[in-house]
C-alpha positions as CSV (number, residue, x, y, z in Angstrom):
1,X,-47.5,-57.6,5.7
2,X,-50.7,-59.1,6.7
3,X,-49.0,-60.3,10.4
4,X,-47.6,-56.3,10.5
5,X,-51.1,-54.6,9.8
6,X,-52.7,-56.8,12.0
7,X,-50.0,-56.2,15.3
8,X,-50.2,-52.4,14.3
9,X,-54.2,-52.6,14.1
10,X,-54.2,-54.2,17.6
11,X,-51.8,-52.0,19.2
12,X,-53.2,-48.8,18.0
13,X,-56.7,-50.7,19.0
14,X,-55.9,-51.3,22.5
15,X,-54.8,-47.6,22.8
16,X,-57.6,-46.3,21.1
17,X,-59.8,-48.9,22.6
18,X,-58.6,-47.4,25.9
19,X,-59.1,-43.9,24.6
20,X,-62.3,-44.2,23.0
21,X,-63.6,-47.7,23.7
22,X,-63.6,-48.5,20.4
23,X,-61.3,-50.3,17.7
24,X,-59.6,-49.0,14.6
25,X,-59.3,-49.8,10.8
26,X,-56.5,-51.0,8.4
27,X,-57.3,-47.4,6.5
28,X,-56.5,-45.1,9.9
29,X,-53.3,-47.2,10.2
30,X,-52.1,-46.9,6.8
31,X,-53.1,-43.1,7.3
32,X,-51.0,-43.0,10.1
33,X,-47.9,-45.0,8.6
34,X,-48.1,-42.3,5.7
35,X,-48.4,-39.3,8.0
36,X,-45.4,-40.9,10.2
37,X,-43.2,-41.5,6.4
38,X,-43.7,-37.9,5.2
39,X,-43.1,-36.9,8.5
40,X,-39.3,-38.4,8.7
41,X,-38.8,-37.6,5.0
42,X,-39.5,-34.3,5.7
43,X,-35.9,-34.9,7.6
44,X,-34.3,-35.1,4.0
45,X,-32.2,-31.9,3.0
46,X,-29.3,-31.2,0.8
47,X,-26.5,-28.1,1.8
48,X,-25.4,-26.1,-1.6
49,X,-21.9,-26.2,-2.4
50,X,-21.3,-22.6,-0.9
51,X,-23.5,-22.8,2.4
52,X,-23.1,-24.9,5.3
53,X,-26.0,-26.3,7.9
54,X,-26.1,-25.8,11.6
55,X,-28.4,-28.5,12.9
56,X,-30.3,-27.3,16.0
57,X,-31.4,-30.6,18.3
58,X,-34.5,-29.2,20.4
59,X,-32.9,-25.6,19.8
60,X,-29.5,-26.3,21.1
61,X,-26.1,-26.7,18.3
62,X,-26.0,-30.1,17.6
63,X,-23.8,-30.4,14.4
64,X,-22.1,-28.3,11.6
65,X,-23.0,-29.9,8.1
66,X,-21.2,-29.8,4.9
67,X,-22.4,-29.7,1.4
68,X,-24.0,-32.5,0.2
69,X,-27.5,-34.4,0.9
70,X,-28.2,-35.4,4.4
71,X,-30.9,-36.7,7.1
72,X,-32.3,-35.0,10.1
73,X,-34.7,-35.8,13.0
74,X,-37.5,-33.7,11.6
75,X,-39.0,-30.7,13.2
76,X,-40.0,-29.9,16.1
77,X,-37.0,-32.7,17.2
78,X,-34.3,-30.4,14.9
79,X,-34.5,-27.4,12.9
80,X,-31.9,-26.5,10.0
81,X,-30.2,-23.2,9.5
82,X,-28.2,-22.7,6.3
83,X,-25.8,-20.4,6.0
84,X,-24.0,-19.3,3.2
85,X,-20.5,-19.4,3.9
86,X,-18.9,-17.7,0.8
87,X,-21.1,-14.1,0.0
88,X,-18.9,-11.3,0.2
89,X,-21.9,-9.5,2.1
90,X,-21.7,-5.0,2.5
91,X,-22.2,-3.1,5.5
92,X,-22.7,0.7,4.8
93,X,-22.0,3.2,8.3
94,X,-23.2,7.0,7.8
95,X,-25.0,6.0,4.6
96,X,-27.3,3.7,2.5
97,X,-27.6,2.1,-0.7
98,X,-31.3,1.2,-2.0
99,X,-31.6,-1.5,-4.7
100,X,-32.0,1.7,-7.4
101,X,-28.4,2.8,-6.5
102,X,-29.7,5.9,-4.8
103,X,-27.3,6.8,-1.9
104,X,-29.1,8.6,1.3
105,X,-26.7,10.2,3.8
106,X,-27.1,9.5,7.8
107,X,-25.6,12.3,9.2
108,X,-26.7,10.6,12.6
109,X,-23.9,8.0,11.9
110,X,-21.6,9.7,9.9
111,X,-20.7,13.0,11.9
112,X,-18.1,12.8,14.3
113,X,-15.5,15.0,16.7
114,X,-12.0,14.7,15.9
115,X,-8.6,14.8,18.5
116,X,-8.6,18.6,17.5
117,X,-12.5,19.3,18.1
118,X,-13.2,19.7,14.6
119,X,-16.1,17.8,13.0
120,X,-15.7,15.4,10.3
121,X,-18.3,13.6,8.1
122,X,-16.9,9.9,7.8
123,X,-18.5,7.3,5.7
124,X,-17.1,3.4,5.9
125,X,-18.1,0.7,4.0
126,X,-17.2,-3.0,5.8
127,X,-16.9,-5.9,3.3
128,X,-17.4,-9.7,5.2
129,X,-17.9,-13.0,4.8
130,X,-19.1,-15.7,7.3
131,X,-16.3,-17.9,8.5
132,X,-17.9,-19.3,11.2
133,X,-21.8,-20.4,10.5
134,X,-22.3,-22.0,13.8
135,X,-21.1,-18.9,16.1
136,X,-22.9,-16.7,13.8
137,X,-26.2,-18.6,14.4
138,X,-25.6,-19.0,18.2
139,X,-23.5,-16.6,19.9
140,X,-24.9,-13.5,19.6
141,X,-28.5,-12.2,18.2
142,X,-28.7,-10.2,15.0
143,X,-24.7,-10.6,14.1
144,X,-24.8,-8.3,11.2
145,X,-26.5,-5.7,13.4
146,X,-23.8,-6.4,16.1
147,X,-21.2,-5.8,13.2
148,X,-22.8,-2.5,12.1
149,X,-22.8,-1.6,15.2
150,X,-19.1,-2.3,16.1
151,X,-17.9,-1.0,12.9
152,X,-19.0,2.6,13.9
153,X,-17.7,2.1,17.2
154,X,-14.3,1.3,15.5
155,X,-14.5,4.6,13.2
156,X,-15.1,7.2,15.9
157,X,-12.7,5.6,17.5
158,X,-10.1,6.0,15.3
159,X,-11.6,9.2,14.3
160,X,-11.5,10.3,17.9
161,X,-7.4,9.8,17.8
162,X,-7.2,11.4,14.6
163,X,-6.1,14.9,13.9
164,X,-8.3,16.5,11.2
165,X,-5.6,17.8,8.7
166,X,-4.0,14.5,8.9
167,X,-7.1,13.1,8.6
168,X,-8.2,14.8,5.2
169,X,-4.5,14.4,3.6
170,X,-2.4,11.7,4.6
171,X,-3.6,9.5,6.8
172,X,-6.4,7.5,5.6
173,X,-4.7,4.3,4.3
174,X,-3.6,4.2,7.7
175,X,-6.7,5.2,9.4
176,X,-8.4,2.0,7.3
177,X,-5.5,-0.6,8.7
178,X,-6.6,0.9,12.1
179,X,-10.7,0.9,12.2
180,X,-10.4,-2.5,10.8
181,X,-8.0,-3.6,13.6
182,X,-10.0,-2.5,16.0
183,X,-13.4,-3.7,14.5
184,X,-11.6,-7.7,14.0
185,X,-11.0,-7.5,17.5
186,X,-14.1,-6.7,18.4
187,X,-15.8,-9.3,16.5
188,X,-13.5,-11.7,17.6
189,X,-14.6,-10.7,21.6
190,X,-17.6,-11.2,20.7
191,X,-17.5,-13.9,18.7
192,X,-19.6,-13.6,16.1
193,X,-18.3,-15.9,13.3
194,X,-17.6,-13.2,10.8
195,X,-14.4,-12.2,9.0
196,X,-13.5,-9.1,7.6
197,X,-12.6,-8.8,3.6
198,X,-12.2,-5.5,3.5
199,X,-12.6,-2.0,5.0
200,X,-12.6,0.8,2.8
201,X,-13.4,4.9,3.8
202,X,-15.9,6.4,1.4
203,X,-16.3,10.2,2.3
204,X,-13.9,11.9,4.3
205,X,-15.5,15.5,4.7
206,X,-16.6,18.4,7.1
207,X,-19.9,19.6,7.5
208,X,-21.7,21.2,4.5
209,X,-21.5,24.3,6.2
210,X,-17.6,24.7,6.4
211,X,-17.1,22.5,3.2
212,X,-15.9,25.0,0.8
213,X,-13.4,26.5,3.0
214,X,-12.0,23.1,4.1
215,X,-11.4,21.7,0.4
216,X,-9.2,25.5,-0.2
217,X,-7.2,23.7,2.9
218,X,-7.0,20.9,1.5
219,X,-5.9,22.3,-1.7
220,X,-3.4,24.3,-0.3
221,X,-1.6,21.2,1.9
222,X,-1.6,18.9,-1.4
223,X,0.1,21.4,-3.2
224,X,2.1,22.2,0.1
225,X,3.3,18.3,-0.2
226,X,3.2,18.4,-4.0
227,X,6.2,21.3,-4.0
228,X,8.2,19.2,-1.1
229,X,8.0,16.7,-3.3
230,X,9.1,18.6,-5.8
231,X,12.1,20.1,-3.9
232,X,13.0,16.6,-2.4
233,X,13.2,15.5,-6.8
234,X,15.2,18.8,-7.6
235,X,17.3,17.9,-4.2
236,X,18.1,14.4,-5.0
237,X,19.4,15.3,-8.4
238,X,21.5,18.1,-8.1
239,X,22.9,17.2,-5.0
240,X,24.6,13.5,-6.3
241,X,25.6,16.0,-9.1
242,X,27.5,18.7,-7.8
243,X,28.8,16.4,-5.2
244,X,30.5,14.5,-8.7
245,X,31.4,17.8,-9.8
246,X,33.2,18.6,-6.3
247,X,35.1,15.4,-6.7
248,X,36.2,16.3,-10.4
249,X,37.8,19.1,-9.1
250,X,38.8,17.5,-6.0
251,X,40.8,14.9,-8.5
252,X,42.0,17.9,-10.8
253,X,43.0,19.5,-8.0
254,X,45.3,16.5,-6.6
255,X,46.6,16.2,-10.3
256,X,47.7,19.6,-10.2
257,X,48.7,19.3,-6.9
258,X,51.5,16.2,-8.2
259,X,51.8,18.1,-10.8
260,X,53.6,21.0,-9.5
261,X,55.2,19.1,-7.0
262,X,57.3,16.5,-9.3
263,X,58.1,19.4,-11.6
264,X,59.3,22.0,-8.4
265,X,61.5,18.9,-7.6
266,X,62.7,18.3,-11.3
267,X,64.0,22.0,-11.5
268,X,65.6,21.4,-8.1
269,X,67.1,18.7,-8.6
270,X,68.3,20.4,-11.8
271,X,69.1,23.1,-10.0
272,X,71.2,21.1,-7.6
273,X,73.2,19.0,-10.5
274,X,73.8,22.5,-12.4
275,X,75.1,23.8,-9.4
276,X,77.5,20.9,-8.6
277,X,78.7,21.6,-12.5
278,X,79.2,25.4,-11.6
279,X,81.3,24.6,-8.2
280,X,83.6,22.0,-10.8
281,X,84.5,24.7,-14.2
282,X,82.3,27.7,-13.1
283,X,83.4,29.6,-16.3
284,X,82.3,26.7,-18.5
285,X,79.0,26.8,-16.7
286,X,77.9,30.1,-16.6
287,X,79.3,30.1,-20.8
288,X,76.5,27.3,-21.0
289,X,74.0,28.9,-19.5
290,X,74.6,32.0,-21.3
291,X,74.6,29.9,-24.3
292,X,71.5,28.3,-23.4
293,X,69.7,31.4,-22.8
294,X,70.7,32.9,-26.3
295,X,69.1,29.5,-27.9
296,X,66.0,29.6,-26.0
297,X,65.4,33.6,-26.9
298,X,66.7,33.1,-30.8
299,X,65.0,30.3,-31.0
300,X,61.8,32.3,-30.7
301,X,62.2,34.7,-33.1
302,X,62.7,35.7,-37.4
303,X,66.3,36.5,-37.6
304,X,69.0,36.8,-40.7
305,X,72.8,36.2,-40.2
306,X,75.2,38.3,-41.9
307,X,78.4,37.9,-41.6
308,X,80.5,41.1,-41.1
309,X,83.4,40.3,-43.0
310,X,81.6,39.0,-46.4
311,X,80.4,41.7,-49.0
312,X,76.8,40.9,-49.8
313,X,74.3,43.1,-51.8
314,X,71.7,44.8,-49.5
315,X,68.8,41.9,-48.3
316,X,65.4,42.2,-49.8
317,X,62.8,40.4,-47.2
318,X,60.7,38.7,-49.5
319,X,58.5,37.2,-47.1
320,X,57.6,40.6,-44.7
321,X,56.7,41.6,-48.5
322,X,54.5,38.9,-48.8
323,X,53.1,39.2,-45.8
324,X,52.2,42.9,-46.6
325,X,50.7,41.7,-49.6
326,X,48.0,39.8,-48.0
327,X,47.0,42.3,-45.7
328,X,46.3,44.8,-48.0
């Protein structure tokens, strides 16, 4: 140690001795040694488990680091930027959000001219992340400005294409899918490091001025879609119904259908064998059939035999008096 302070106390003599003509102490060198050790310690940093450091060497990138405790050249050699990689951040377009919770309308930002020429009040918010920390430091200036920026280019775009009735009824999931489309893409041309989490529309209205009368339109196309709706329910179930009740009948029909045909061709065919009997002993046929007749009518019918040739006393109905009986 003695041999080191006494090289170091000649070297920094001769240079002071040629600066100032004169020599130097042990104290000025240990000052120096101790200035020179806090200056490289100052090099010591550690990243936080959700940030990552983008080490600058004499202002240019030099190196992405992860979490963890590292060393550096120490300023002015490097600097250290530390970005946190996994804050869902908010960007507010045609409107802002103080810490109170008090919400202040920019009507420069938020009114815009649909396809139609109508104007609409539109307010987006943009949620993000930083996916990228070392194009977010470097590749353009004020990133989230440049996103705030971009993200109301996006919206008037899509506005711009956007017919207002659609607009106010039906299309806003898909006028979110196509701002934030158009916004990614944008970021991604200009590479700015940052990805998109979500895009959501907050206020979809006219101007103060015409509001009352556009929310009676509205009104009137929800309940417009609500009854077509309503008529496409009613539709789908009657419909499958009567079309089952159309092939009931359809099916009845075609039973009936056999039906009457089998039995036209059983009394045909009767028909036919009855006449081939007829054309062999007509008289015994037709005494059949006249026989046949007589059983089918009698057969219907209350009737009491007498027999012409047999003295009986006079017959006493017993049962029409019966049936008298009960009706009275």
């Amino acid at each position: 140690m003695d041999q080191i302070l006494q090289q170091l106390k000649d070297t920094f003599g001769r240079i002071f001795g040629r600066l100032g003509g004169g020599g130097i102490s042990a104290v000025v060198i240990l000052v120096l040694l101790a200035g020179i050790s806090l200056w490289l310690f100052s090099g010591v940093y550690r990243i936080q488990a959700n940030e990552q450091g983008v080490v600058r060497l004499f202002g240019a990138s030099n190196s992405v680091q992860d979490p963890g405790l590292s060393w550096r050249l120490p300023s002015p050699i490097t600097t250290l930027v530390k970005v946190d990689v996994e804050q869902i951040r908010t960007a507010e377009i045609g409107f802002r959000t103080d810490p109170q919770g008090l919400v202040t309308r920019l009507l420069d930002e938020a009114l815009m001219l649909t396809t139609d020429n109508s104007i609409v009040e539109a307010q987006l918010v943009i949620q993000y992340r930083i996916g990228d920390p070392e194009a977010f430091v470097y590749n353009v200036t004020n990133p989230e400005d440049v996103l705030h920026t971009t993200g109301e280019v996006a919206l008037r775009s899509m506005v711009g294409r956007t017919n207002l009735d659609d607009f106010l009824t039906v299309g806003r999931a898909s006028a979110e899918l196509e701002t934030r489309a158009f916004l990614e893409e944008l970021l991604d041309v200009y590479g700015t490091g940052i990805v998109l989490t979500d895009v959501k529309l907050q206020t979809v209205d006219p101007p103060d001025q015409v509001k009352d009368a556009f929310q009676e339109v509205v009104r009137a196309l929800e309940d417009e879609t609500r009854l077509e709706n309503e008529g496409k329910a009613y539709a789908a179930d009657r419909i499958p119904r009567a079309q089952g009740q159309v092939q009931v009948l359809i099916q009845a029909a075609a039973g009936f259908h056999r039906q009457q045909v089998e039995r036209a061709t059983g009394e045909a065919n009767r028909f036919l064998a009855l006449l081939e009997e007829y054309r062999l002993a007509p008289q015994v046929t037709r005494e059949r059939l006249y026989l046949e007749t007589l059983e089918g009518v009698l057969g219907t019918v209350d009737k009491t035999l007498i027999d012409s040739n047999v003295n009986v006393l006079p017959l006493l109905d017993l049962a029409i008096l019966a049936g008298l009986d009960e009706g009275y």
